[in-house]
C-alpha positions as a printed NumPy array, in Angstrom:
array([[ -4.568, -11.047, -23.575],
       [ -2.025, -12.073, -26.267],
       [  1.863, -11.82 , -25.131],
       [  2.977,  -9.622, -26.775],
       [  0.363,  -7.053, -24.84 ],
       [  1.454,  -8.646, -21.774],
       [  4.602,  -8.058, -22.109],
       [  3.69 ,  -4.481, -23.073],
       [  1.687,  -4.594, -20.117],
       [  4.81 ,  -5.006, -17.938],
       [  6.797,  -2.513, -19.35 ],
       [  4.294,   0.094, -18.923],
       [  3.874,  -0.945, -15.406],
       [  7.671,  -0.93 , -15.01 ],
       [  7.511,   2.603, -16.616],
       [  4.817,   3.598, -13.877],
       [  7.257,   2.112, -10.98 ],
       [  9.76 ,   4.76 , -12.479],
       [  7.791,   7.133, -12.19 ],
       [  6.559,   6.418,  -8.491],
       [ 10.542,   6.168,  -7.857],
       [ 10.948,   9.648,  -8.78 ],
       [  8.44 ,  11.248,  -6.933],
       [ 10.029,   9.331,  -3.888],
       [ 12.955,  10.692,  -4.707],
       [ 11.857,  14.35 ,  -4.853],
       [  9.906,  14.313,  -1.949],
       [ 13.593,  13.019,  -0.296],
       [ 15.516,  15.752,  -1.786],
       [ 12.587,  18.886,  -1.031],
       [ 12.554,  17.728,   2.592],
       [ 15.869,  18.214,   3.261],
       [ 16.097,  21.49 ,   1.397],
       [ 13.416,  22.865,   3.091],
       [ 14.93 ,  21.257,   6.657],
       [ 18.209,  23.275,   5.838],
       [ 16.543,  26.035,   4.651],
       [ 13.753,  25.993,   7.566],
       [ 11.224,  26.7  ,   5.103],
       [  7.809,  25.593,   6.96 ],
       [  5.051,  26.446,   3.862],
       [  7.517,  24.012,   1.682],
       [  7.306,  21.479,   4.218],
       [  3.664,  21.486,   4.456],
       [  3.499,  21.135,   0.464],
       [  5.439,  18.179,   0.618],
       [  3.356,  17.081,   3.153],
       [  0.178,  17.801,   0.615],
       [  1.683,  16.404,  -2.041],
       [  1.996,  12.747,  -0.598],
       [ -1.252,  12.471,  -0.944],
       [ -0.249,  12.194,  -5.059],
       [  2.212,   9.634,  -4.184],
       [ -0.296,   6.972,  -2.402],
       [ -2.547,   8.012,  -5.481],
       [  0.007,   6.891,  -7.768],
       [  0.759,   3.73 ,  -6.02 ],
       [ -2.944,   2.552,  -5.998],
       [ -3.078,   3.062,  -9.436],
       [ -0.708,   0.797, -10.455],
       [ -1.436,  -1.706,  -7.173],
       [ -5.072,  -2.302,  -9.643],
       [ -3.232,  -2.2  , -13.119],
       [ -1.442,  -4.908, -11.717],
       [ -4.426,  -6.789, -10.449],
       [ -6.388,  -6.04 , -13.597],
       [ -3.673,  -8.131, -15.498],
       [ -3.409, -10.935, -12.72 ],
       [ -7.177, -11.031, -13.532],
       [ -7.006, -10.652, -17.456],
       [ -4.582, -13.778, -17.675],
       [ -2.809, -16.933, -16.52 ],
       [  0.114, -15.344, -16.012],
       [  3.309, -18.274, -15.332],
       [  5.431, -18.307, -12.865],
       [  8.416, -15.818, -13.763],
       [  5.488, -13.725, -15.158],
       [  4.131, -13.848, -11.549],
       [  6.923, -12.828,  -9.7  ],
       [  7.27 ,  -9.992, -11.913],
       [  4.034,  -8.79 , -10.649],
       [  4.334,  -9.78 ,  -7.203],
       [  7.87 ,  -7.839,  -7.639],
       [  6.226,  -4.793,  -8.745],
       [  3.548,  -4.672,  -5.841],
       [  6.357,  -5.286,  -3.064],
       [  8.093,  -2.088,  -4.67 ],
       [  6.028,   0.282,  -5.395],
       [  4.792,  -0.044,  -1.304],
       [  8.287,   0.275,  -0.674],
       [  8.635,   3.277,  -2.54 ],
       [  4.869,   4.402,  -0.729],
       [  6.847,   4.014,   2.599],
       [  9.849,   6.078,   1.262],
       [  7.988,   8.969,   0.529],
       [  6.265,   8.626,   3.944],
       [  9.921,   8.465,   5.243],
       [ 10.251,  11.979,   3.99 ],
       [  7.166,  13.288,   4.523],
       [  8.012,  12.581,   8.413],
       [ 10.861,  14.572,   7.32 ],
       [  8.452,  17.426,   6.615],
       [  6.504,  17.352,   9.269],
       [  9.864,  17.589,  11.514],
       [ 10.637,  20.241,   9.988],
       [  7.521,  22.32 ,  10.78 ],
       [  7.774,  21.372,  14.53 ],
       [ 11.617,  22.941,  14.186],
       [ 10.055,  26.155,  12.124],
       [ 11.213,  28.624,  14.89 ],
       [ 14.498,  27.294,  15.487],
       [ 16.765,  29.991,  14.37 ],
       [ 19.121,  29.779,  11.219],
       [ 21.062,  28.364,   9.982],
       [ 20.919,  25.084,  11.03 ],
       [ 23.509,  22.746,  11.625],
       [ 22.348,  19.686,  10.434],
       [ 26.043,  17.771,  10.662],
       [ 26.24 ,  14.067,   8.88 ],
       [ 22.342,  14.367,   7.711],
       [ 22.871,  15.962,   4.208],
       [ 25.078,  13.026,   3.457],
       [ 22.673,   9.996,   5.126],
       [ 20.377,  12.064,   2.843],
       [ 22.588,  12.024,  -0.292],
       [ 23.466,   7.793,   0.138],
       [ 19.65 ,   7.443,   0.99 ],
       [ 18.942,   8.831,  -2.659],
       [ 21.885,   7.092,  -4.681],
       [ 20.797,   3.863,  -3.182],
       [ 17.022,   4.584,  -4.509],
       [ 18.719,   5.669,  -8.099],
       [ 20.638,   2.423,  -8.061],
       [ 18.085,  -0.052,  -6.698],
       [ 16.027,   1.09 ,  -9.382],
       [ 18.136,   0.671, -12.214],
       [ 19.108,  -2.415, -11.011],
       [ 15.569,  -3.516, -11.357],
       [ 14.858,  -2.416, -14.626],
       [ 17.986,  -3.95 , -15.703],
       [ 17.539,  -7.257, -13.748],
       [ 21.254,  -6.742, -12.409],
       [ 21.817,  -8.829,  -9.694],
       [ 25.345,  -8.161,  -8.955],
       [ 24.547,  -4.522,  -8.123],
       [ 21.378,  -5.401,  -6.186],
       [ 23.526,  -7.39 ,  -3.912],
       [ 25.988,  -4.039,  -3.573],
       [ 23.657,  -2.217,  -2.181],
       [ 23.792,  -3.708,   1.22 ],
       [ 27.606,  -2.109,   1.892],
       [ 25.697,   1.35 ,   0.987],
       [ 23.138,   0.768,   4.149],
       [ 26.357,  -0.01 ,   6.138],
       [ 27.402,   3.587,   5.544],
       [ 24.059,   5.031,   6.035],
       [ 23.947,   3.114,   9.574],
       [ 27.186,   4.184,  10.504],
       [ 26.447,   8.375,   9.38 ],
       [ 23.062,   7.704,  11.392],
       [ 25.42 ,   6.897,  14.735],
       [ 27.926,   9.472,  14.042],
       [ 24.356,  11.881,  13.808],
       [ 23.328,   9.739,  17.081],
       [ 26.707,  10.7  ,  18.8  ],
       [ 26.602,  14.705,  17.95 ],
       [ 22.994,  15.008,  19.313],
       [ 23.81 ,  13.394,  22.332],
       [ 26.84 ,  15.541,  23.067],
       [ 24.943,  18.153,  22.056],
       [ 22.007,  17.963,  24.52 ],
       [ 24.672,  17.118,  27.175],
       [ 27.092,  20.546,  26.252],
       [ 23.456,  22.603,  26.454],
       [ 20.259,  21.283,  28.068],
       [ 18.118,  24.043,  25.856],
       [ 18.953,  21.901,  22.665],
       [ 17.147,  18.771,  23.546],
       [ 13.92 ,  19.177,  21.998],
       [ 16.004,  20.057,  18.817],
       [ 18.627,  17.197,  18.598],
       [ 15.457,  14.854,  19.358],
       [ 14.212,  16.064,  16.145],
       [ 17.499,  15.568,  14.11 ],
       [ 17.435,  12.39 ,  15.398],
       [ 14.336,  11.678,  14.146],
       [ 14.648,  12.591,  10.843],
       [ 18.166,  10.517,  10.948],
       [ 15.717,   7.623,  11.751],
       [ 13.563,   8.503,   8.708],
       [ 16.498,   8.295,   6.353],
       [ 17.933,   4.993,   7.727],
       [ 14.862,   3.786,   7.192],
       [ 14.917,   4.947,   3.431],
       [ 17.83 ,   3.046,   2.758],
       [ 16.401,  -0.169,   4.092],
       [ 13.291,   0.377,   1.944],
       [ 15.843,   0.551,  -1.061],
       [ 17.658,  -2.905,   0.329],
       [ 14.158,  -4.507,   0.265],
       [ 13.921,  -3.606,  -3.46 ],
       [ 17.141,  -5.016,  -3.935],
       [ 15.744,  -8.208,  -2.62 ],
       [ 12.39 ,  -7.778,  -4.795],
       [ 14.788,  -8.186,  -8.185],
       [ 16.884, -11.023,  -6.566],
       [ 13.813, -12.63 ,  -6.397],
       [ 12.793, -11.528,  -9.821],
       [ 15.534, -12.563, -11.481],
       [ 16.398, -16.139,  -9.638],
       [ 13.272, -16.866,  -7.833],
       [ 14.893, -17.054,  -4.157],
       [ 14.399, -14.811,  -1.825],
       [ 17.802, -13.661,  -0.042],
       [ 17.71 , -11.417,   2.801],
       [ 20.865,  -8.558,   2.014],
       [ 19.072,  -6.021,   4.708],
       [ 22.18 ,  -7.218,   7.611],
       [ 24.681,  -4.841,   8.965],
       [ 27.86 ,  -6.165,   8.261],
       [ 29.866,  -3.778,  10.839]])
């Protein structure tokens, strides 16, 4: 394999990771419609359609071997790779993160409407601008912004208590909302997890770029 088609063989790859990012991010943004919305037969399509996402993340997992394989790749070239397999799991586990979502949402199908979901549409709205933005900042090997992206989780952890605090208050005000506010919890979970998946790509082009691995997943509050 010649560089040039090496290097071509990155980009494409990087193109792929792009487009594994956006299904992540769709799968985020149709599981919270259909939460709000309390539409079950969306949920169960989202559900479905994960099944595309792992596909798509296998499929680039052996493009990336095949090239490991093909040549004697050095040692930036290697973490490039190695870069590209930590993400794409990390977007994998994303769009698991919502799928949970989905499946939450069909246990919650016969709660009646409409919902109050409180400080989860905007967990859900950081969760996403912290995917768009560790992505970019991997395709343009920005640094500076990958570091940023750890004040973003702080918000996302502190929305996740404030959700934490209503559901409590909630099941203490009326007994007969437990079951619910567990659920709303659970899918607050989900998205606090989604944000630390997009810190850990943060760290992936750190490590791209300088070759150390720094660890920006703390809570600074």
């Amino acid at each position: 394999m010649t560089r040039d088609l090496f290097n071509a063989e990155i980009r494409q790859l990087q193109d792929e990771v792009l487009v594994l990012g956006s299904m992540a991010e769709k799968a985020i943004l149709d599981s919270l419609e259909a939460l709000r919305g309390g539409d079950r037969e969306w949920s169960k399509r989202i559900i479905e359609d994960d099944r595309k996402v792992n596909k798509k993340r296998f499929e680039i997992e052996d493009r990336c071997i095949f090239v490991v394989a093909s040549q004697q790749p050095m040692a930036s070239d290697l973490r490039a790779l190695a870069s590209i397999l930590y993400i794409i799991t990390d977007l994998e586990r994303i769009a698991d993160h919502a799928e949970g979502i989905a499946r939450i949402n069909v246990m919650l199908a016969d709660e009646p409407l409409p919902r109050k979901l409180g400080y989860i549409p905007s967990m859900a709205d950081r969760a996403v601008a912290m995917l768009r933005d560790s992505l970019k900042a991997y395709i343009e090997h920005d640094v500076d912004s990958a570091r940023q992206i750890c004040d973003a989780d702080d918000e996302v952890d502190r929305l996740q208590d404030s959700v934490y605090d209503d559901c409590i208050k909630g099941m203490i005000a009326d007994p007969s909302t437990i079951q619910r506010n567990t659920h709303l919890l659970w899918t607050a979970h989900n998205l606090e997890r989604i944000a630390d998946r997009c810190t850990n790509i943060c760290e992936r082009v750190i490590y791209q770029v300088t070759g150390r691995m720094e660890e920006i997943n703390i809570s600074k509050y």
